[in-house]
Every structure is written in C-alpha cells, then in structure tokens.
C-alpha positions as a Markdown table, in Angstrom:
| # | Residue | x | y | z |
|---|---|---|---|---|
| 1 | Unk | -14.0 | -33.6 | 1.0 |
| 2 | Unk | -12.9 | -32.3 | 4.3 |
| 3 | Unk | -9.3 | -33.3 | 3.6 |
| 4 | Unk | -9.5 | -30.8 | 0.5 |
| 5 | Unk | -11.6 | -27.9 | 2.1 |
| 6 | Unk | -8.5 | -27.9 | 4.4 |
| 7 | Unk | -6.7 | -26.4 | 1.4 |
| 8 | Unk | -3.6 | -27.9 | 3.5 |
| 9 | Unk | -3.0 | -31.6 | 1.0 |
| 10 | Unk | -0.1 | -31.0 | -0.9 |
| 11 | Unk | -0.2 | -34.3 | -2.4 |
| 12 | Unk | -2.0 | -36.3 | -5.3 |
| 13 | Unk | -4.6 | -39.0 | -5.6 |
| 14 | Unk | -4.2 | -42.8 | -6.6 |
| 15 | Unk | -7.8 | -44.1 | -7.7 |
| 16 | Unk | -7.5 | -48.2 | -7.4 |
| 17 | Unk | -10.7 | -49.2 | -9.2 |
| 18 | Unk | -12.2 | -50.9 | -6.4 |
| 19 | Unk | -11.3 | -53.9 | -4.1 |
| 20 | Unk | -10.3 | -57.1 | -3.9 |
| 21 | Unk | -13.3 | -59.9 | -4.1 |
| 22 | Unk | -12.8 | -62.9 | -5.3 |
| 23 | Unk | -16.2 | -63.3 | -4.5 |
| 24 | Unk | -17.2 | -60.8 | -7.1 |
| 25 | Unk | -14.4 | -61.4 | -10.1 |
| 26 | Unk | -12.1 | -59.1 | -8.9 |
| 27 | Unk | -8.7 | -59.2 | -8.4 |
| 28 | Unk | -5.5 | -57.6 | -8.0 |
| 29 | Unk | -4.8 | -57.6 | -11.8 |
| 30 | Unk | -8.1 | -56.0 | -12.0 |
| 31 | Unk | -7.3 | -53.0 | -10.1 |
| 32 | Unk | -4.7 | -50.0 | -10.8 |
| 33 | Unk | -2.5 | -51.5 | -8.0 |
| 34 | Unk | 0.6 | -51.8 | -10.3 |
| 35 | Unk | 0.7 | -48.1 | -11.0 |
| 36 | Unk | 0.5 | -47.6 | -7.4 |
| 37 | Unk | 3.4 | -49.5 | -6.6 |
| 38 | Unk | 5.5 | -47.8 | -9.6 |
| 39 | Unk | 4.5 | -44.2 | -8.0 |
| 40 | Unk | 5.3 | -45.7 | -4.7 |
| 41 | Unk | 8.8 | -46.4 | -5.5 |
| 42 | Unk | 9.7 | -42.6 | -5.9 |
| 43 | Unk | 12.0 | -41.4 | -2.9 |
| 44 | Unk | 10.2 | -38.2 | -2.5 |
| 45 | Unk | 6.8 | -39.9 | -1.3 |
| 46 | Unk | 7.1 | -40.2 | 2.7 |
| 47 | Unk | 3.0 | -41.3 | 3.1 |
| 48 | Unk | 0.6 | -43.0 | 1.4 |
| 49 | Unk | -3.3 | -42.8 | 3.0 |
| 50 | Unk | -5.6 | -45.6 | 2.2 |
| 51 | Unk | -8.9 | -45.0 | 2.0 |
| 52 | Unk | -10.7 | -48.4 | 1.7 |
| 53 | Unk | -13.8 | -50.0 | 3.4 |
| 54 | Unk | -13.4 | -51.5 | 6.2 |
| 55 | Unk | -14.7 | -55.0 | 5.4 |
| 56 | Unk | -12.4 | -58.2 | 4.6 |
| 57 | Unk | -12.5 | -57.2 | 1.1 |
| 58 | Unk | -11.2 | -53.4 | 2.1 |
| 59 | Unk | -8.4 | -55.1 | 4.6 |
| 60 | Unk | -7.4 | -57.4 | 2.0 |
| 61 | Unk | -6.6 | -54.9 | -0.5 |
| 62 | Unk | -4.6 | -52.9 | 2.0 |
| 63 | Unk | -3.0 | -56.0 | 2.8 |
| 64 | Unk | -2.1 | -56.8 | -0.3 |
| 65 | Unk | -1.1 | -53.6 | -1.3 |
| 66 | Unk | 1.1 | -53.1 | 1.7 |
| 67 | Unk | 2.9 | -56.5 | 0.9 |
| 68 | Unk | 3.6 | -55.2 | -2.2 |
C-alpha cells in the first residue's frame, strides 16, 4: 500500500498464487509462474519486484523463478 499511495508505480501486478512447498502440495505447476515468464519476455519490462516471504519456501520461489 505505500508503493501505491506514492501514486509514482507505473507498472502492473503479477499475482503468483502462493509459494513453493513441497511440504504443503505445492508446486511450480501450481502457481501462475508460467504467465510470469511469458510477460517477462516482453522487451519493454526493465524490472520485476518480488514480493515473497522470506522463508526457504519464499527464496525458493524466487529462485526458481529467477532460473526461469
């Protein structure tokens, strides 16, 4: 919410769905992680902010996504 009472983000939002826990079910398939990539690959997006907890499970998923 700060971000956006900034009134100064230009850019759009990317909900994933969750993390990655294997301990809990979920995986990557699980997740709206292939939709990210696809946005990804546009030429015109210079950043991408991750906003994830910051547990294994959190890094994980950023690792995974940033492998991707």
């Amino acid at each position: 919410m700060a971000i956006e009472n900034t009134r100064q983000f230009r850019g759009v939002y990317h909900v994933l769905g969750g993390i990655i826990s294997l301990m809990d079910g979920t995986g990557p398939a699980d997740l709206n992680i292939e939709s990210l990539v696809n946005r990804t690959m546009d030429e015109s997006v210079e950043e991408v902010i991750m906003a994830l907890s910051s547990t294994m499970e959190g890094d994980t998923t950023n690792f995974y996504i940033y492998r991707r």
